[in-house]
N, CA, C and O atoms as CSV, one atom per row, in Angstrom:
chain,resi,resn,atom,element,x,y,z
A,1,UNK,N,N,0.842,-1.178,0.000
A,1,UNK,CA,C,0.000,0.000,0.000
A,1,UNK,C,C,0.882,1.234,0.000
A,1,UNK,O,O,1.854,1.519,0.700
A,2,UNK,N,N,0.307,1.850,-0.925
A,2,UNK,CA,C,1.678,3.272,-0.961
A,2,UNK,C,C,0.936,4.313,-0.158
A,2,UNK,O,O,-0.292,4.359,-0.091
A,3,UNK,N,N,1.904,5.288,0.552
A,3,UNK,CA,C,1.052,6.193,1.645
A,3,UNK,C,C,0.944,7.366,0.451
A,3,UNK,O,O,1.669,7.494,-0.536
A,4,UNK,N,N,-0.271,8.229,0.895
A,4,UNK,CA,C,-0.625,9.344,0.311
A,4,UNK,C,C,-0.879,10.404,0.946
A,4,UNK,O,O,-1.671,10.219,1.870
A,5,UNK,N,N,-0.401,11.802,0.778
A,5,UNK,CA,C,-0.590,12.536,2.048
A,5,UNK,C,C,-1.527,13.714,1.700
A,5,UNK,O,O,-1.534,14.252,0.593
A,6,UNK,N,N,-2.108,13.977,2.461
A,6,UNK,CA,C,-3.040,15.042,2.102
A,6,UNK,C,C,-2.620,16.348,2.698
A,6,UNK,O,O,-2.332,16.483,3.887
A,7,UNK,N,N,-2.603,17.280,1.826
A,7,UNK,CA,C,-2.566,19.146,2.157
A,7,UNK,C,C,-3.771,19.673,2.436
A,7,UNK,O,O,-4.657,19.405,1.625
A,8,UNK,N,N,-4.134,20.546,3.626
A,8,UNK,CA,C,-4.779,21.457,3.371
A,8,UNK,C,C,-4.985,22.644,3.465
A,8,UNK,O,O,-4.888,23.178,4.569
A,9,UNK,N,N,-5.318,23.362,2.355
A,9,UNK,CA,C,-5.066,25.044,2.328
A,9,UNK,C,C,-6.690,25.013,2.644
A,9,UNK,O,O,-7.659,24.282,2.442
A,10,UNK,N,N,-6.300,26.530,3.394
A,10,UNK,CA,C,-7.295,27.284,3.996
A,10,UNK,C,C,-7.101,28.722,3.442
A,10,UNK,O,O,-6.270,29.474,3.952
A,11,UNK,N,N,-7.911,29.111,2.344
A,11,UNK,CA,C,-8.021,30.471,2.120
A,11,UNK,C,C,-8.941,31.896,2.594
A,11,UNK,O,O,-9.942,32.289,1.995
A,12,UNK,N,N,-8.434,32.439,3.610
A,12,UNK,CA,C,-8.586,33.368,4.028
A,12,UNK,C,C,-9.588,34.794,2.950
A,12,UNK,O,O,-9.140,35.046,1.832
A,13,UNK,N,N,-10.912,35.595,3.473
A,13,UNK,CA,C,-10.980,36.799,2.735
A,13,UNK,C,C,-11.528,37.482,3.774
A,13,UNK,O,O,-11.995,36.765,4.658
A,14,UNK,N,N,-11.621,38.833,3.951
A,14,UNK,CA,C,-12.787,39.461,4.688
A,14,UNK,C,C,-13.751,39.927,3.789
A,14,UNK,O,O,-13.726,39.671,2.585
A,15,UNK,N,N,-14.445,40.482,4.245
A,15,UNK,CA,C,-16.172,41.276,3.447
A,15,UNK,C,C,-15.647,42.625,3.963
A,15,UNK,O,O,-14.525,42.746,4.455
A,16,UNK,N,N,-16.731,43.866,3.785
A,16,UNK,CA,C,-16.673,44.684,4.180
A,16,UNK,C,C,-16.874,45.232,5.183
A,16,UNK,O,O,-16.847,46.456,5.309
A,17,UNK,N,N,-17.169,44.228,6.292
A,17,UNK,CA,C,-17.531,44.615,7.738
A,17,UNK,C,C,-15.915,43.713,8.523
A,17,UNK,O,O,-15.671,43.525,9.715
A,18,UNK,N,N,-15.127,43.349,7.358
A,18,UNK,CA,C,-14.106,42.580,7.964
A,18,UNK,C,C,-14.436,41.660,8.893
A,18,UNK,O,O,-13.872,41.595,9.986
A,19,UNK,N,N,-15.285,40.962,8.554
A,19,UNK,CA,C,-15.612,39.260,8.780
A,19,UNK,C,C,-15.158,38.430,8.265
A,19,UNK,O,O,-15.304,38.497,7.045
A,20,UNK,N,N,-14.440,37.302,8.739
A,20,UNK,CA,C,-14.029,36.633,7.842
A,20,UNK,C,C,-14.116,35.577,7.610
A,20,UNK,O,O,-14.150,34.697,8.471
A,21,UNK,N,N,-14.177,35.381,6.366
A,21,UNK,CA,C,-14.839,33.774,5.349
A,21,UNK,C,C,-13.604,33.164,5.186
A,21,UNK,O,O,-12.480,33.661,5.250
A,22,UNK,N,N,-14.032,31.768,4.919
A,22,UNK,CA,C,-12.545,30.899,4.519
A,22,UNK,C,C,-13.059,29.896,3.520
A,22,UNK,O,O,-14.257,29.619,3.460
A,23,UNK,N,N,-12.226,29.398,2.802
A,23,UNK,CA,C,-12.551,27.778,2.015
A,23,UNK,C,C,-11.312,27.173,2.335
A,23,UNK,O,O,-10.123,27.489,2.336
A,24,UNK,N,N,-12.153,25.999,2.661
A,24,UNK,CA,C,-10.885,24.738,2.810
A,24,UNK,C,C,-10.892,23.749,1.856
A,24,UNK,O,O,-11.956,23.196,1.582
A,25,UNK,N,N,-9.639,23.373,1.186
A,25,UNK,CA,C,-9.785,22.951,0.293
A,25,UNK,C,C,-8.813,21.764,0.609
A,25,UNK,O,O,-7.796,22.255,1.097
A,26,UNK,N,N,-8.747,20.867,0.556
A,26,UNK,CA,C,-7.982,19.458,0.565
A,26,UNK,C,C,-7.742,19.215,-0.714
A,26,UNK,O,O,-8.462,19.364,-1.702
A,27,UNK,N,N,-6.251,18.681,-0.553
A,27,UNK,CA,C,-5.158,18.172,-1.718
A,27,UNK,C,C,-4.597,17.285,-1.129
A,27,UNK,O,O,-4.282,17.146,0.053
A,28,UNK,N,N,-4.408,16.303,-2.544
A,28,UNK,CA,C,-3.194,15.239,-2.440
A,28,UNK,C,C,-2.259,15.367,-2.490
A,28,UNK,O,O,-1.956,15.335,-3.683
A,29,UNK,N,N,-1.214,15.560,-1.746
A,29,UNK,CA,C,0.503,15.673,-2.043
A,29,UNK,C,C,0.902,15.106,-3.360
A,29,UNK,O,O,1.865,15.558,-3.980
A,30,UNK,N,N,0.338,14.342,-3.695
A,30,UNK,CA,C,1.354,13.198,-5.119
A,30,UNK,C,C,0.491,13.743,-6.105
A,30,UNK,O,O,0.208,12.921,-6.976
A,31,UNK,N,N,-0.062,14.961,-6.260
A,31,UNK,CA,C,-1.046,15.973,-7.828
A,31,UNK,C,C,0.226,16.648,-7.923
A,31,UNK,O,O,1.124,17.061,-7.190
A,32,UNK,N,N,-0.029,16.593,-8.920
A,32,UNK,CA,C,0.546,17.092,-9.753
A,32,UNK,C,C,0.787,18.914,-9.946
A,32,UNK,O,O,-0.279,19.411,-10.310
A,33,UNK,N,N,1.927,19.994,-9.787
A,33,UNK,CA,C,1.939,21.176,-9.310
A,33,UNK,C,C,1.140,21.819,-10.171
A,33,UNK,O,O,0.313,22.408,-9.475
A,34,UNK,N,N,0.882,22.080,-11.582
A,34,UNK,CA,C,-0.241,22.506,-12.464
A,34,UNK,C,C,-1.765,22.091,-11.896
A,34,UNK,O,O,-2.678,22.868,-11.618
A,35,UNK,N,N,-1.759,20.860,-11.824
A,35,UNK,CA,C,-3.154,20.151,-11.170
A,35,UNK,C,C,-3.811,20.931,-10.102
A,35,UNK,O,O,-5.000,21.241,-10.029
A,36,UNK,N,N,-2.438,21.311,-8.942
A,36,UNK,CA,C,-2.603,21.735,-7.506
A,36,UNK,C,C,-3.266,23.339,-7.883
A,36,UNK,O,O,-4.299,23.955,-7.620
A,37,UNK,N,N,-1.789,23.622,-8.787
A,37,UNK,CA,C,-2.179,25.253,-8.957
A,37,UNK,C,C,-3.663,25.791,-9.252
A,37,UNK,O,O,-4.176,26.822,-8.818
A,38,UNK,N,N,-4.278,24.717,-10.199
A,38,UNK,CA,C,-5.326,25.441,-11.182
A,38,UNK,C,C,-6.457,24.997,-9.925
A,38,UNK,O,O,-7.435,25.744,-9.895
A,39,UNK,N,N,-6.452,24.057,-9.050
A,39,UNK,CA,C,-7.440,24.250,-8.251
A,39,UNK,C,C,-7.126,25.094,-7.216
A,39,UNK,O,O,-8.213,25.366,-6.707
A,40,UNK,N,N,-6.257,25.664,-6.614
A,40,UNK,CA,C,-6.186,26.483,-5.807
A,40,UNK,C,C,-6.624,27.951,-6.275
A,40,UNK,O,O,-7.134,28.855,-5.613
A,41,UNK,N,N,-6.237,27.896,-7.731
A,41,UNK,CA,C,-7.139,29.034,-8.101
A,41,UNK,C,C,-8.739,29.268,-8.868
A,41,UNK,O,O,-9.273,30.250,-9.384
A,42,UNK,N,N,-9.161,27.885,-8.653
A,42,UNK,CA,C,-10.540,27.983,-9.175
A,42,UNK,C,C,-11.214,28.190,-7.587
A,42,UNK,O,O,-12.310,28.733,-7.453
A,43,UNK,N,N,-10.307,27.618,-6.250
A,43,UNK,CA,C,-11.335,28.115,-5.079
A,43,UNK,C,C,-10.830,29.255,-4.954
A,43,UNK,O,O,-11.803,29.701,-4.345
A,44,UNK,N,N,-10.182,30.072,-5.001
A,44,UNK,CA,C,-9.244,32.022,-4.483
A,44,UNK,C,C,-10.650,32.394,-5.453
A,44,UNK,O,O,-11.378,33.231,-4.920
A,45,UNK,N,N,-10.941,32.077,-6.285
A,45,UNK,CA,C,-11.920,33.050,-7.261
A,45,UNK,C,C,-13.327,32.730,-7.017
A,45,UNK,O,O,-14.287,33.499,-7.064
A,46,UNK,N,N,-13.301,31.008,-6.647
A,46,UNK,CA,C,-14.697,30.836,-5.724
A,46,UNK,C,C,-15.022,31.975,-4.607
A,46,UNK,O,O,-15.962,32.754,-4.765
A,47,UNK,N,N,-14.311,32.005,-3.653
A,47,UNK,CA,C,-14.201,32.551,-2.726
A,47,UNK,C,C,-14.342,34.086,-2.602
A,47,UNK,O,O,-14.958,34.787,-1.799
A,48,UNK,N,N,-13.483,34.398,-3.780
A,48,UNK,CA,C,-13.639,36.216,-3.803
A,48,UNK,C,C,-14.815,36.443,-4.502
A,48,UNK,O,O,-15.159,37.620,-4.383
A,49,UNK,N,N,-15.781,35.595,-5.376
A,49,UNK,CA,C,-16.555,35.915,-5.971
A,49,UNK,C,C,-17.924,35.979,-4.888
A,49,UNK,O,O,-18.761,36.882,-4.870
A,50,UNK,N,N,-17.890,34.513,-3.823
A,50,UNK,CA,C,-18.992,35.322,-2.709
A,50,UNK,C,C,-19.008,35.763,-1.907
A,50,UNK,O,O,-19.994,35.699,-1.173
A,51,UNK,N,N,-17.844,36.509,-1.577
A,51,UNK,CA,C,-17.176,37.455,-0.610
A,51,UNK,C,C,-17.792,38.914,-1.291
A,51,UNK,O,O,-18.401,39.744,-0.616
A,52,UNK,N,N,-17.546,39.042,-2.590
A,52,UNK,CA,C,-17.526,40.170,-3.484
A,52,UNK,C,C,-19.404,40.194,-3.637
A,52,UNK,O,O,-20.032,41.189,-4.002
A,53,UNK,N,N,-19.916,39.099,-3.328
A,53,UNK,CA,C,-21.817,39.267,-3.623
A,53,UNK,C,C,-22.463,39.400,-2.851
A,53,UNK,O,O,-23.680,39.584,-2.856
A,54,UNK,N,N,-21.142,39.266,-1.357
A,54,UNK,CA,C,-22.025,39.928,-0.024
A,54,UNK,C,C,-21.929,40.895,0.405
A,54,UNK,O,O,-22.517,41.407,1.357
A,55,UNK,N,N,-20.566,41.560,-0.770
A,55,UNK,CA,C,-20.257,42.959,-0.703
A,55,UNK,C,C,-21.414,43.740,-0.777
A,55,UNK,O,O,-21.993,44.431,0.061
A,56,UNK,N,N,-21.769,43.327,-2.709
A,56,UNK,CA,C,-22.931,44.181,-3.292
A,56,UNK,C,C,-24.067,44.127,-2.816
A,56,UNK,O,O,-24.817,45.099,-2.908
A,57,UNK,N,N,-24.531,42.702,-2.054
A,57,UNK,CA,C,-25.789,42.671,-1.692
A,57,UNK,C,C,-25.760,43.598,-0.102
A,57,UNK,O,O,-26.874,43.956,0.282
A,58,UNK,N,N,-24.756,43.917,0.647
A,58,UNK,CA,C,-24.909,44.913,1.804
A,58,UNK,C,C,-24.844,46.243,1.594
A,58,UNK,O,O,-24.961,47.086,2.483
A,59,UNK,N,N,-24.643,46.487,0.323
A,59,UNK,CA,C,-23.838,47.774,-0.166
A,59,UNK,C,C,-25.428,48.020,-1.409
A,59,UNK,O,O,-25.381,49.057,-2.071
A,60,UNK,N,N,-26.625,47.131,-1.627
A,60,UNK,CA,C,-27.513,47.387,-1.819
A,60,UNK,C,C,-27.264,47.442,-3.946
A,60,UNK,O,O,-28.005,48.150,-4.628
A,61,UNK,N,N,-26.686,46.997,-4.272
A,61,UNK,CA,C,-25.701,47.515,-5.671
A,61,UNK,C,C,-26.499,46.075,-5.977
A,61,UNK,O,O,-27.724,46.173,-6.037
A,62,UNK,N,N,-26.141,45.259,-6.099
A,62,UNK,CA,C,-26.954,43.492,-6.337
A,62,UNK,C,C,-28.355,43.534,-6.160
A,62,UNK,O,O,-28.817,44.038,-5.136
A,63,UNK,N,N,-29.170,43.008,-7.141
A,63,UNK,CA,C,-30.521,43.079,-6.914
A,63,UNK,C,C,-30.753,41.457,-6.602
A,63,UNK,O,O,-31.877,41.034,-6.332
């Protein structure tokens, strides 16, 4: 049995009342660094995108 190790990043944002949201995202050590990269940045953009819709929706701008 080969061991496999798991990473996990925790990405940090605040809102505009500086509250702060996180996503945790779990990785396999043995992915591949392109593999790792492109999901670490499909959650940073998850993340800022509903960080950024609780902006507009407090800020009254989002219908």
């Amino acid at each position: 049995m080969e061991d496999t190790h798991a990473i996990a990043f925790r990405l940090p944002r605040r809102d505009h009342e500086k509250a702060p949201h996180s996503h945790a995202l779990p990785l396999i050590a043995d992915t591949e660094m392109t593999v790792t990269a492109a999901q670490l940045r499909r959650a940073r953009r998850h993340l800022r995108d509903l960080v950024d819709e609780i902006d507009l929706l407090a800020t009254g701008v989002a219908a």
